[in-house]
N, C-alpha and C positions, 0 to 999 in steps of 0.2 A: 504494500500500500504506500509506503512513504518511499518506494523510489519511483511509482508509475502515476500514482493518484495523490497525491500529497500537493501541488498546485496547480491545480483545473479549474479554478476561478469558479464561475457560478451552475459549472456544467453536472448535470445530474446523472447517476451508475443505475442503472437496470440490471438486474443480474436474472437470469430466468435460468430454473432448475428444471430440472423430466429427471423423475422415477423411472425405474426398470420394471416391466412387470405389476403394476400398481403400488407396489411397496412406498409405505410412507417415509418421510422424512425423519431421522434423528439427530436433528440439527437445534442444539440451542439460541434461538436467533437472540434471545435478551443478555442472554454472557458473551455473544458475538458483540452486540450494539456496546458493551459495558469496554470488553477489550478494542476496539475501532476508537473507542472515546479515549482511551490512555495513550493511544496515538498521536495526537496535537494536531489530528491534519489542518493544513493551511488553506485550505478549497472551503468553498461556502454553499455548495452543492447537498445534496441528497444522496445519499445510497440504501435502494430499495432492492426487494427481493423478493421475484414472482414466482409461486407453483403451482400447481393443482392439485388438488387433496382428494384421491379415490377419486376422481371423475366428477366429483360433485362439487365442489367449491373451486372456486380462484381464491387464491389468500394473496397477499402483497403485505409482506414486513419491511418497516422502514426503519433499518440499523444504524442509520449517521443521520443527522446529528441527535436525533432521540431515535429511542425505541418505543416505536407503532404496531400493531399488528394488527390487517382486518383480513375478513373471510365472509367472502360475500356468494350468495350459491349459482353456481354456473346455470347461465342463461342457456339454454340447448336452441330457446327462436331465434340465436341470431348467425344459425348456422346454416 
């Protein structure tokens, strides 16, 4: 992070995850936002983090600069 994302000025990170298989995530996203935050980055940006959960939710956790998390249930009419 702090030698690729450390000054990006007001540019926002999308990071979009896929499971194998349906298998969910065991990803601490709140000890992730905790550890990103002891970092000092110098960007004024966002860093968010898309998956889908079992097919049925979009979740979006936003780890920089607080820790957000929603889960919102996947739309299937707008496919």
């Amino acid at each position: 992070m702090l030698k690729y994302g450390n000054n990006l000025g007001n540019t926002n990170l999308l990071i979009l995850l896929q499971t194998q298989d349906g298998q969910g995530l065991k990803i601490n996203f709140e000890a992730m936002s905790e550890e990103i935050a002891k970092l000092a980055l110098a960007f004024s940006g966002t860093i968010l983090v898309w998956f889908n959960e079992e097919d049925q939710f979009d979740v979006i956790v936003e780890v920089y600069p607080e820790f957000c998390a929603r889960k919102l249930p996947k739309d299937t009419n707008l496919i």
